[in-house]
C-alpha positions as a Markdown table, in Angstrom:
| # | Residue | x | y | z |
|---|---|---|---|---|
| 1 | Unk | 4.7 | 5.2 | -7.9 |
| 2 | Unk | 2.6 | 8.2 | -6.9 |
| 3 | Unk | -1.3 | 7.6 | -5.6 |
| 4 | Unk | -3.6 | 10.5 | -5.8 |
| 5 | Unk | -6.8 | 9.8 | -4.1 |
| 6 | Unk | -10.3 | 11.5 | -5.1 |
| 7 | Unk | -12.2 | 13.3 | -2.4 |
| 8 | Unk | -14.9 | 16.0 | -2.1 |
| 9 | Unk | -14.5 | 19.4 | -1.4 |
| 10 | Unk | -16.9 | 20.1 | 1.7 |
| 11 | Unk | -15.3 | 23.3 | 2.5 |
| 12 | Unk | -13.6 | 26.6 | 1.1 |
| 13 | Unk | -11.5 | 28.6 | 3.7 |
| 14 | Unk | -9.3 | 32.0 | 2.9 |
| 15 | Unk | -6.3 | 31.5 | 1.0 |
| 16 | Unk | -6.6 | 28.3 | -1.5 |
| 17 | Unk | -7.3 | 26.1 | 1.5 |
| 18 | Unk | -9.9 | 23.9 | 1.4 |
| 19 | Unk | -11.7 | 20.8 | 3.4 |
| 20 | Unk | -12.1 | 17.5 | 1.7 |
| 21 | Unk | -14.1 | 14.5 | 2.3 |
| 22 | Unk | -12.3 | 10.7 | 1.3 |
| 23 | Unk | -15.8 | 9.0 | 2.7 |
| 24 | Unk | -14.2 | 8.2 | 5.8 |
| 25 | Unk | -12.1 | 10.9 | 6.8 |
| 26 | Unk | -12.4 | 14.9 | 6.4 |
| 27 | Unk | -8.7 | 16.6 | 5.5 |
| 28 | Unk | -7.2 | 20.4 | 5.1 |
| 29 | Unk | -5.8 | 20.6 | 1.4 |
| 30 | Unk | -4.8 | 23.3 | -1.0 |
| 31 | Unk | -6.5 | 24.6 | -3.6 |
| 32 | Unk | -3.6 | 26.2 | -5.5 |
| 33 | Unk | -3.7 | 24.2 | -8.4 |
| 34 | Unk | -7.0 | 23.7 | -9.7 |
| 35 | Unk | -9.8 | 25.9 | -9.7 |
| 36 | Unk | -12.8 | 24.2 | -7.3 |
| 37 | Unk | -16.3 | 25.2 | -5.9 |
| 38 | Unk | -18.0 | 23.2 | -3.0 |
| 39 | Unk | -19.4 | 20.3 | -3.8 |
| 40 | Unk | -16.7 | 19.3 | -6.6 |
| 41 | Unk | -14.7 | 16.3 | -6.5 |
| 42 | Unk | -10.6 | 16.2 | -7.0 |
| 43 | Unk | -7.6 | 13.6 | -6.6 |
| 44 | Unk | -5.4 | 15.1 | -3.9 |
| 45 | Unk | -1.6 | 14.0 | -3.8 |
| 46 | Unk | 0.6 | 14.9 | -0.8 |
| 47 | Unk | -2.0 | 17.9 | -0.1 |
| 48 | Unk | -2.4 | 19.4 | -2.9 |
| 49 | Unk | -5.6 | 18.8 | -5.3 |
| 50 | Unk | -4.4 | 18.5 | -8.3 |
| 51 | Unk | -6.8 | 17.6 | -10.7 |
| 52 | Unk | -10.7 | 18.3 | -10.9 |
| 53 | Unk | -12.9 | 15.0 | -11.3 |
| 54 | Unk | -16.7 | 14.2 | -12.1 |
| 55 | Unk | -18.6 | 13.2 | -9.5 |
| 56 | Unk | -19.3 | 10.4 | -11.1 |
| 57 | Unk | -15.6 | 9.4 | -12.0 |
| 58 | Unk | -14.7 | 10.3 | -8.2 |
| 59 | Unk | -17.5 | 8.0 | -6.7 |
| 60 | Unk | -16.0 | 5.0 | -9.0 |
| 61 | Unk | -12.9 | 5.5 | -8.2 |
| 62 | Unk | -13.4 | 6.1 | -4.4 |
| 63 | Unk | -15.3 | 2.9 | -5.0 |
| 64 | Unk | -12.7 | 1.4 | -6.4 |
| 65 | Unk | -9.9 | 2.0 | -3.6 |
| 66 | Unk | -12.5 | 0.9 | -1.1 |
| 67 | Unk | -13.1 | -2.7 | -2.6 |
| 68 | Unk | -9.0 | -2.7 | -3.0 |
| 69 | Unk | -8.7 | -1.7 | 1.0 |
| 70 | Unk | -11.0 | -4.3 | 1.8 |
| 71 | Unk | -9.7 | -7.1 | -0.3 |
| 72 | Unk | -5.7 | -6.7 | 1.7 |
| 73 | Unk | -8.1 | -6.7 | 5.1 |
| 74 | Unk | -8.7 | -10.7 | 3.5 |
C-alpha cells in the first residue's frame, strides 16, 4: 500500500521544484505533475506532488495522520 501525505507548498524554485510544509517538517519536492502556486496544498508520494488538494481537505487530512501518529505513540 502506497501513502501520499498532504503538505503545503511554501516555496517555488527554478525547474518544477518546490518546498513543502507537512506541519512539522519543511521538504524539496517536484512539481512535475501537477500545476501549483504558493500557498496550495498537495499529497506528495516518494517526492513527487501528485495531486492538488483544498486547503481545507489538506488541513483534515494532515489532521488526520497527526491523531493516527499520536494514537501508535500510546
Amino acid at each position: 500500500m502506497c501513502i501520499a501525505i498532504p503538505a503545503e507548498v511554501v516555496e517555488i524554485r527554478d525547474g518544477n521544484t518546490g518546498i513543502v510544509d507537512y506541519g512539522d517538517l519543511m521538504q524539496e519536492v517536484r512539481l512535475d505533475l501537477v500545476d501549483v502556486e504558493v500557498g496550495d496544498f498537495v499529497l506528495v508520494h516518494v517526492g513527487f506532488a501528485i495531486q492538488k488538494l483544498s486547503r481545507e481537505e489538506g488541513l483534515e487530512t494532515r489532521e488526520v495522520f497527526r491523531q493516527v501518529y499520536a494514537a501508535m505513540e500510546e
